[in-house]
MIDOSE-1310 file (N, C-alpha, C; in nm, 2 decimals, decimal comma, always signed):
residues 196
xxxx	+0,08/-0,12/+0,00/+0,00/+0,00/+0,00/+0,09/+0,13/+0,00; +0,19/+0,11/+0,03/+0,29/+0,23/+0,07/+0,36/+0,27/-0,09; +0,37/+0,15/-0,06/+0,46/+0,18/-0,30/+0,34/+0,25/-0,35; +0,26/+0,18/-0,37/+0,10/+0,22/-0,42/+0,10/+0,40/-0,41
xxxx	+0,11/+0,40/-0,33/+0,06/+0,55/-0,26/+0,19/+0,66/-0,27; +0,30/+0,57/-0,24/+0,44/+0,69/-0,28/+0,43/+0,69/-0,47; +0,44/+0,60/-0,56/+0,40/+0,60/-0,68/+0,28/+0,71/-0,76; +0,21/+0,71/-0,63/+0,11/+0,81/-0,72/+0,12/+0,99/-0,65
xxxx	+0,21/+0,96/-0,56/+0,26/+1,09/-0,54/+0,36/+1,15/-0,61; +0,42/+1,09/-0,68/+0,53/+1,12/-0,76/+0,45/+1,14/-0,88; +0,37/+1,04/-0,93/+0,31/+1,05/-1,03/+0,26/+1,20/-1,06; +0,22/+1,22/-0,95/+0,12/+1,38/-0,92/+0,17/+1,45/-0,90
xxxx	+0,30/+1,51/-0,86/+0,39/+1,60/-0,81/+0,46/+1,62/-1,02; +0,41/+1,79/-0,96/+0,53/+1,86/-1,13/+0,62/+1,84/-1,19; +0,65/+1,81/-1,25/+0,80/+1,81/-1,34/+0,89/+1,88/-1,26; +0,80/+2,03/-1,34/+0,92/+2,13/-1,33/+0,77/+2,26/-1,22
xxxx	+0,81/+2,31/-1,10/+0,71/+2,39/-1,06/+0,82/+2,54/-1,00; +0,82/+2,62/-1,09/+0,94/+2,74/-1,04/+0,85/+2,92/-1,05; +0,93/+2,97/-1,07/+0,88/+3,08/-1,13/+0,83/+3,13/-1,23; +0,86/+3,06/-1,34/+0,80/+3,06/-1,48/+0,72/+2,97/-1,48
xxxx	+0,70/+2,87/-1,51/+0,60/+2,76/-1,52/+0,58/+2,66/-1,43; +0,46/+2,62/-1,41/+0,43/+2,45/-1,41/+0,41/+2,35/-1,53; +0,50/+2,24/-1,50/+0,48/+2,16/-1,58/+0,42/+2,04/-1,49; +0,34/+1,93/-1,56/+0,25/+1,81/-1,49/+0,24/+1,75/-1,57
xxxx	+0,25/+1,63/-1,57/+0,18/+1,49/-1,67/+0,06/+1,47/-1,67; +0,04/+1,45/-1,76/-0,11/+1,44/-1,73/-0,25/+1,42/-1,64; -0,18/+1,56/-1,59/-0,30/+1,65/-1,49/-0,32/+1,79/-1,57; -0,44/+1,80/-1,58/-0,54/+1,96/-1,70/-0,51/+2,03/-1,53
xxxx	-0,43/+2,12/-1,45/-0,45/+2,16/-1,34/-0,51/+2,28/-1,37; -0,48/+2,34/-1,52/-0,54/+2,50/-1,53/-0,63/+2,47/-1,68; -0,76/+2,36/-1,67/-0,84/+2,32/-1,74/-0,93/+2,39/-1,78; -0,95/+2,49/-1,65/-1,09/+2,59/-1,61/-1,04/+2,71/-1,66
xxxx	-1,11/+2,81/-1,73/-1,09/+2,93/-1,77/-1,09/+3,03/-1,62; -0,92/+3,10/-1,61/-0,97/+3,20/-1,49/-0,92/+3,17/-1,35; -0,85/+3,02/-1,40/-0,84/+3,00/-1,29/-0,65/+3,06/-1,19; -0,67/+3,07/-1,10/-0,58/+3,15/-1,00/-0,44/+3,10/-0,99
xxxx	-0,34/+3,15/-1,09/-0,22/+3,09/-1,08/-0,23/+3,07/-1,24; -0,29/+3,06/-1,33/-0,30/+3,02/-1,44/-0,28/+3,11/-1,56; -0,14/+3,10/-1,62/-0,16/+3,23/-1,78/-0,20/+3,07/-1,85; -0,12/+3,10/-1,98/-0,11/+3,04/-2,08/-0,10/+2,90/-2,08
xxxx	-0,12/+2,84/-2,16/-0,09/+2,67/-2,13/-0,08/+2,57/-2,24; +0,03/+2,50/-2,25/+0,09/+2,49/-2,34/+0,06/+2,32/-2,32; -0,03/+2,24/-2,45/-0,03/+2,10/-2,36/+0,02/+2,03/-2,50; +0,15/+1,90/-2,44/+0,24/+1,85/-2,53/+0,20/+1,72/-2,54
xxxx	+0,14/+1,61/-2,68/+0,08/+1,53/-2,65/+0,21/+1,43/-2,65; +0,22/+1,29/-2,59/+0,28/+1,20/-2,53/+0,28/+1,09/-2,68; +0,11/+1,10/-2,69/+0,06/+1,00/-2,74/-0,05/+1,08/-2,87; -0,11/+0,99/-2,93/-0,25/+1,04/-2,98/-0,35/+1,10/-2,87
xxxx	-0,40/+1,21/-2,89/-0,52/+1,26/-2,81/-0,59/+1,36/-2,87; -0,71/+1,39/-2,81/-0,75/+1,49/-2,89/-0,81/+1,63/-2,72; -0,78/+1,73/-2,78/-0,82/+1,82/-2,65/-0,91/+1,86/-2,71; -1,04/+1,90/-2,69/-1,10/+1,97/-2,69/-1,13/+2,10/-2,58
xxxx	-1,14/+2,27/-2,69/-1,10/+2,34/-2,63/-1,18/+2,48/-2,69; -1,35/+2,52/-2,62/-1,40/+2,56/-2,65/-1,49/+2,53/-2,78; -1,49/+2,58/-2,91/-1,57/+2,46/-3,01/-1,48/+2,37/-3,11; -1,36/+2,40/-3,05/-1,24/+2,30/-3,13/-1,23/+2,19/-3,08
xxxx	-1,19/+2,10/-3,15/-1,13/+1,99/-3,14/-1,00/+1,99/-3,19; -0,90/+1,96/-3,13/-0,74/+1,94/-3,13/-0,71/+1,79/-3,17; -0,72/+1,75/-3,27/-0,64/+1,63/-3,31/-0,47/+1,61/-3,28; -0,41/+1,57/-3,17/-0,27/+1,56/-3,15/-0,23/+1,42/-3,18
xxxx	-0,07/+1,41/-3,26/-0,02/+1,30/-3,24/+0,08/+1,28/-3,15; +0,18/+1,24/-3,15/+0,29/+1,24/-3,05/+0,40/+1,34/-3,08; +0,42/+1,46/-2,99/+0,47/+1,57/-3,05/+0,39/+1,72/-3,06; +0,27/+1,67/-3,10/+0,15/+1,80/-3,11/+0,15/+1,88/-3,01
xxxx	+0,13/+1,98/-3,08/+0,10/+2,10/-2,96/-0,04/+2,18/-2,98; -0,08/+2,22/-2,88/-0,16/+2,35/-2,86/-0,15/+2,40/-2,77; -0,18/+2,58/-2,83/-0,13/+2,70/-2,73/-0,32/+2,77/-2,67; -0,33/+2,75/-2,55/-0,47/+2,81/-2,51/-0,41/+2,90/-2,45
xxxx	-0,51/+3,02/-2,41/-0,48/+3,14/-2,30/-0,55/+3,09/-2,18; -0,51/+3,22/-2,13/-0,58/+3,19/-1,97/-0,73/+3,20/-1,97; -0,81/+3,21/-2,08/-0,92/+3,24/-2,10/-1,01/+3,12/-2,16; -0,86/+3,01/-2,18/-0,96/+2,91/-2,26/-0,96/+2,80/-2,18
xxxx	-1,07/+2,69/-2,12/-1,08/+2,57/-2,10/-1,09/+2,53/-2,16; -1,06/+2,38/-2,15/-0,99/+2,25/-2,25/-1,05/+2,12/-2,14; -1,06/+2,02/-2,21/-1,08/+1,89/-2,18/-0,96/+1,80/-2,27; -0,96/+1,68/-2,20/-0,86/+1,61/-2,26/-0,96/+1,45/-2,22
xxxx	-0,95/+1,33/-2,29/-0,98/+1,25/-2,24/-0,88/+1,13/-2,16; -0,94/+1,03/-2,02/-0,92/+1,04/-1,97/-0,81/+0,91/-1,96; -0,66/+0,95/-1,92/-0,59/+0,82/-1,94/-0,48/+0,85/-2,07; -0,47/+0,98/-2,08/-0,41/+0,98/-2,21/-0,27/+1,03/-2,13
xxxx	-0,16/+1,05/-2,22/-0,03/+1,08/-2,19/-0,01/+1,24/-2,24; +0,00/+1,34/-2,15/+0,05/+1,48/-2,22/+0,09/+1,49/-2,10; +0,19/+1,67/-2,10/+0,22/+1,75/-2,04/+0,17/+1,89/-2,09; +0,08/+1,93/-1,93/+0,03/+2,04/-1,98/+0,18/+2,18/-1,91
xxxx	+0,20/+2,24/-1,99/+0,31/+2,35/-1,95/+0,21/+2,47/-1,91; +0,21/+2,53/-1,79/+0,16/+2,64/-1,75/+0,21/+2,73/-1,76; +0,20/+2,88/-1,82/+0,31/+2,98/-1,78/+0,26/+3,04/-1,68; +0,32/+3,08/-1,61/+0,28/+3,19/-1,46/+0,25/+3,32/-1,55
xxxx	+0,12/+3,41/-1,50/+0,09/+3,48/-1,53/+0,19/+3,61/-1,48; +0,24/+3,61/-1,37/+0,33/+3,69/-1,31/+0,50/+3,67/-1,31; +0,50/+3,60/-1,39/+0,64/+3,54/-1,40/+0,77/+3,63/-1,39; +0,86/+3,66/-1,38/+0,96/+3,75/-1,38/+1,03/+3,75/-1,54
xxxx	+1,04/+3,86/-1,53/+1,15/+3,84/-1,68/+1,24/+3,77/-1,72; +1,27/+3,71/-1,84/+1,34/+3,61/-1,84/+1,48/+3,64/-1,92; +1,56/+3,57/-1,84/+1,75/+3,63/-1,85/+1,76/+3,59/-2,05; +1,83/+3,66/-2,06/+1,86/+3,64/-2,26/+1,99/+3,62/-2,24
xxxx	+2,01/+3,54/-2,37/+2,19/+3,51/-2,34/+2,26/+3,63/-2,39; +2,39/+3,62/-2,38/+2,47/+3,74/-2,43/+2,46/+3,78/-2,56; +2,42/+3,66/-2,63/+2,38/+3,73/-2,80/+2,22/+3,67/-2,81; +2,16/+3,77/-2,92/+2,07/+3,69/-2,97/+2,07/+3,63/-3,14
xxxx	+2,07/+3,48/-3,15/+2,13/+3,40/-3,29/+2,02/+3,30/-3,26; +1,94/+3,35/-3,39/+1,85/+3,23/-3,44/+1,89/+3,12/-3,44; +1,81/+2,97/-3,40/+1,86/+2,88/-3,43/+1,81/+2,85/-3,56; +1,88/+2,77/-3,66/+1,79/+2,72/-3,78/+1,77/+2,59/-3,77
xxxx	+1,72/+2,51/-3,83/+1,66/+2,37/-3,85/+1,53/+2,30/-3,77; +1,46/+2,43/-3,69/+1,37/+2,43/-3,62/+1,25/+2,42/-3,68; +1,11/+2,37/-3,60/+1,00/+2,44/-3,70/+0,91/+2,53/-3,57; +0,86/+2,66/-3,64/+0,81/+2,74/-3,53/+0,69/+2,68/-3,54
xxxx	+0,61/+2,68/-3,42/+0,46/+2,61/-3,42/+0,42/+2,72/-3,34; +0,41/+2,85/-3,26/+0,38/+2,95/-3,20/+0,43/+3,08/-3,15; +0,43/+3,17/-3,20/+0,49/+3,30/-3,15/+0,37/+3,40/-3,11; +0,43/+3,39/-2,96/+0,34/+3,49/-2,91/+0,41/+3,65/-2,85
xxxx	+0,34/+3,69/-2,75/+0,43/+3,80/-2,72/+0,49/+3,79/-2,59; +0,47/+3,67/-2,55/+0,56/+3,64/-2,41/+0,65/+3,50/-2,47; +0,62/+3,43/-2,50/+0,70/+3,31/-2,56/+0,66/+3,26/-2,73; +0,76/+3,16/-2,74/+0,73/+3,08/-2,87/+0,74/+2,95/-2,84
xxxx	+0,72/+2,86/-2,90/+0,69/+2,72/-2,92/+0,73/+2,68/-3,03; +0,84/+2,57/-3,03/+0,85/+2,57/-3,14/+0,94/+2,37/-3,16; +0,95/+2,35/-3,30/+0,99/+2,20/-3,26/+1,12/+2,17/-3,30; +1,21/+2,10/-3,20/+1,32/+2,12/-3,22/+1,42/+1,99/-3,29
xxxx	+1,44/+2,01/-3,44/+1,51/+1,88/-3,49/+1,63/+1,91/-3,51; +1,70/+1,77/-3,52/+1,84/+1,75/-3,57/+1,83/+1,61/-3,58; +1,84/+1,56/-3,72/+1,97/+1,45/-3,77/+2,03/+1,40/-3,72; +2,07/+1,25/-3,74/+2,19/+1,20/-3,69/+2,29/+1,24/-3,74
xxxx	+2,41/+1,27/-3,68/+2,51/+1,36/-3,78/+2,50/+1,50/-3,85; +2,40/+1,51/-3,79/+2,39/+1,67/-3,85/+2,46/+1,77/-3,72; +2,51/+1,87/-3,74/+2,51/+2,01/-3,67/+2,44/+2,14/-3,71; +2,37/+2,16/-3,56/+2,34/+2,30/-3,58/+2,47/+2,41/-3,53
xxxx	+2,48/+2,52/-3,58/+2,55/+2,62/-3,62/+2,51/+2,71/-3,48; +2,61/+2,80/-3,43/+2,62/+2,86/-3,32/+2,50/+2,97/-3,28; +2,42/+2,94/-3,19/+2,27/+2,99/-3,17/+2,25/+2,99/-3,05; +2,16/+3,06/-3,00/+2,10/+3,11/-2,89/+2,02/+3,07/-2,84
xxxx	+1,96/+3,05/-2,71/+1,84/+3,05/-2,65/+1,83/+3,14/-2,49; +1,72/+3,15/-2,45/+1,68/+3,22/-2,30/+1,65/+3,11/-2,26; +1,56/+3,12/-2,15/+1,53/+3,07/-2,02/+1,41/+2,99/-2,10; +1,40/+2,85/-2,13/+1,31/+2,76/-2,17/+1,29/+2,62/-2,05
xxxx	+1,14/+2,59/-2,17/+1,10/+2,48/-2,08/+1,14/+2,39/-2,21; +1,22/+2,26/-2,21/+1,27/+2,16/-2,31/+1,20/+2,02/-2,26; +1,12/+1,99/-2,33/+1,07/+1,82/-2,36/+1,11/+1,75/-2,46; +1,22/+1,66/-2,44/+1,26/+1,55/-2,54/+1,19/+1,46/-2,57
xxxx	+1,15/+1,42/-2,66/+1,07/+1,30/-2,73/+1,18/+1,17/-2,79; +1,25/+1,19/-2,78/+1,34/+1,08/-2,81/+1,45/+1,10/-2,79; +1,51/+0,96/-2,73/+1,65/+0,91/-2,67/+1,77/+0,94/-2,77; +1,84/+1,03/-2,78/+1,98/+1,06/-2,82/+2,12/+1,09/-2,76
xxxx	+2,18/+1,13/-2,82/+2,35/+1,20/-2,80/+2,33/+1,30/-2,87; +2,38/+1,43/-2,78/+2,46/+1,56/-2,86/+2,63/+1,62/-2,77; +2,67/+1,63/-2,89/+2,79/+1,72/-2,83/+2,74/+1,86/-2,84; +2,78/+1,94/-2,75/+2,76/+2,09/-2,78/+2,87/+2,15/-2,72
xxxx	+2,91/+2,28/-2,79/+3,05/+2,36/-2,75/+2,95/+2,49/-2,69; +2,94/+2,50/-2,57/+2,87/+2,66/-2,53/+2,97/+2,71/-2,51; +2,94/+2,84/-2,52/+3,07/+2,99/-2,58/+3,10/+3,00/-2,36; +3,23/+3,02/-2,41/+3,32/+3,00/-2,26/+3,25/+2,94/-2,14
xxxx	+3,30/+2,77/-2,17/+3,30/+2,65/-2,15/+3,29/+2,51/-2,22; +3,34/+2,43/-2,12/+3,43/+2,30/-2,20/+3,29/+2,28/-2,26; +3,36/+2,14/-2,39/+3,26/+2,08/-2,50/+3,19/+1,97/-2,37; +3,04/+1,96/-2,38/+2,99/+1,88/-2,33/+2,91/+1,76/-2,44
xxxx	+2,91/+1,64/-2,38/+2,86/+1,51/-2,43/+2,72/+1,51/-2,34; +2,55/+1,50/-2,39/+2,47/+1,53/-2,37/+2,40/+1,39/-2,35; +2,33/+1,32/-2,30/+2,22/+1,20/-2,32/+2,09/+1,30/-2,27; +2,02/+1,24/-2,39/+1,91/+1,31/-2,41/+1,82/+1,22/-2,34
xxxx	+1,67/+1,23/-2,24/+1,62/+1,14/-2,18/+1,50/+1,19/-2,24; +1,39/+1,10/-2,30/+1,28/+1,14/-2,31/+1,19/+1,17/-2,20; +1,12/+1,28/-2,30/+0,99/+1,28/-2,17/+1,04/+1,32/-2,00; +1,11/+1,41/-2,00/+1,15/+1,41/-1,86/+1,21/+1,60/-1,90
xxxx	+1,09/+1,65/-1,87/+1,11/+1,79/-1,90/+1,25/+1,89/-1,80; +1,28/+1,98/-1,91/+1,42/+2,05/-1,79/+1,36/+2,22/-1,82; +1,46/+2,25/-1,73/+1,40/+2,45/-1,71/+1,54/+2,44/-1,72; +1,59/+2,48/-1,85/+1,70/+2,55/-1,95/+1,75/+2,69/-1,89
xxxx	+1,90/+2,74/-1,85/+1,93/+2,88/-1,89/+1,94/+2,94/-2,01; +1,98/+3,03/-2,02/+2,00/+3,05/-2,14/+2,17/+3,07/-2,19; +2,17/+3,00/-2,29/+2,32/+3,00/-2,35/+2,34/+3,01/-2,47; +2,45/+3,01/-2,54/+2,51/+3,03/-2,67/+2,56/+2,91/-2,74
xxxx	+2,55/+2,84/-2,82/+2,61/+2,71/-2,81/+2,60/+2,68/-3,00; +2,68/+2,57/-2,96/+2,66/+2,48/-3,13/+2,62/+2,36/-3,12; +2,57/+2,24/-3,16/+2,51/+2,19/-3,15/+2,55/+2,06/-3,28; +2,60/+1,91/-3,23/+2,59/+1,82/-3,30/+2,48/+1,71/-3,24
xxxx	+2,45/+1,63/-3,33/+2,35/+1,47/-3,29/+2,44/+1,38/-3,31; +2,47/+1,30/-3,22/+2,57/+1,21/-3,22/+2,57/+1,07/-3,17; +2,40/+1,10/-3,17/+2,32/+0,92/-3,15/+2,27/+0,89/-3,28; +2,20/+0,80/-3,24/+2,13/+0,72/-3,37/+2,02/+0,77/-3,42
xxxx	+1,94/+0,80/-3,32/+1,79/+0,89/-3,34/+1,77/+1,03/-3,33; +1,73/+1,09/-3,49/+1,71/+1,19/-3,45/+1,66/+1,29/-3,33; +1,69/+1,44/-3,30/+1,67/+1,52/-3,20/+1,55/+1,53/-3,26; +1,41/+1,52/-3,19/+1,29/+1,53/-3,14/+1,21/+1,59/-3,02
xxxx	+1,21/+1,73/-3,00/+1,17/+1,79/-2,90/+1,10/+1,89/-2,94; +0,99/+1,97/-2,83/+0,95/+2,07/-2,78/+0,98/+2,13/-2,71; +1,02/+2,31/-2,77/+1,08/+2,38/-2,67/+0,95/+2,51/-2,64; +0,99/+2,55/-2,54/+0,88/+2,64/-2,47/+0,97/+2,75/-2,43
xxxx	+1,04/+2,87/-2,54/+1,13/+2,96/-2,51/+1,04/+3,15/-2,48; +1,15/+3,14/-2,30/+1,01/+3,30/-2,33/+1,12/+3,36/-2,37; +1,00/+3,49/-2,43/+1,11/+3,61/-2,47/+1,17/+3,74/-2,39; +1,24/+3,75/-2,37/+1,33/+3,85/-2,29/+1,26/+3,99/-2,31
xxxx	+1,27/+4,07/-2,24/+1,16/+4,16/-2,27/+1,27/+4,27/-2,30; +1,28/+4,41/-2,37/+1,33/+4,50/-2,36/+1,42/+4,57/-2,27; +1,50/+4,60/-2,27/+1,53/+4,70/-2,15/+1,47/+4,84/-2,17; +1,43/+4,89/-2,03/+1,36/+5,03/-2,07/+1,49/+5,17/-2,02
């Protein structure tokens, strides 16, 4: 009874729960329009599912995204595998790296005016070229290797873990695939706001 019960507390306990977002497995915790603690909500499907969200229907495969506001409820049905990403409505600004450098080989799936969404590939054997990111939320969808050189600091050797979301700084970096399976992810990058 004890496994039983520490198992579903972990199960229920966030990924990631900080100043920028909550992230959860499949728990809708900001399902309800309005509700307290709740902006934006970013839900990553696992599996096939479909959200329904207001008079849409969201057909997801594994990888899908949909971007709701704080204004939209959603259903999901029950038993399915996602992470819903919450952004804190009050969040603090988020740190930008010393440059800002597009990455390429990306596909953008959402640009808003607090973050983007977007999906993140690479090749076996391929490199991406020296690029930037801020302060993101990263979900890997499949098991790889990358080497990356970030700008002042040593070259690091990366194992990529599916499904097991991270809260990223932001850095400068280059970027090889150096496993078997391509890079398969969702990133959740906010944007740095102006200086005034």
């Amino acid at each position: 009874m004890l496994s039983l019960t520490l198992a579903w507390l972990l199960a229920a306990a966030p990924a990631i729960d900080n100043g920028y977002v909550r992230v959860t497995r499949n728990e809708a915790s900001c399902a309800v329009a309005g509700m307290q603690g709740c902006g934006s909500k970013v839900i990553v499907a696992l599996e096939s599912i479909e959200v329904e969200a207001g008079n849409a229907l969201h057909r997801l495969a594994r990888g899908g995204t949909v971007v709701l506001g704080p204004e939209d409820s959603y259903s999901i049905g029950k038993g399915r595998e996602f992470f819903e990403v919450v952004i804190r409505p009050d969040h603090p600004p988020a740190l930008a790296p010393a440059e800002i450098i597009a990455p390429e080989k990306n596909a953008l799936r959402h640009d808003g005016d607090d973050f983007i969404v977007f999906e993140e590939k690479l090749e076996p054997g391929d490199t991406r070229a020296r690029h930037s990111h801020s302060q993101r939320v990263v979900i890997q969808l499949n098991r790889t290797s990358l080497r990356q050189w970030p700008d002042g600091a040593s070259e690091l050797l990366l194992e990529v873990v599916p499904e097991k979301p991270s809260f990223s700084p932001p850095v400068v970096h280059k970027v090889t695939n150096v496993g078997e399976l391509p890079l398969f992810g969702i990133i959740i990058e906010f944007k740095p706001r102006p200086a005034h």
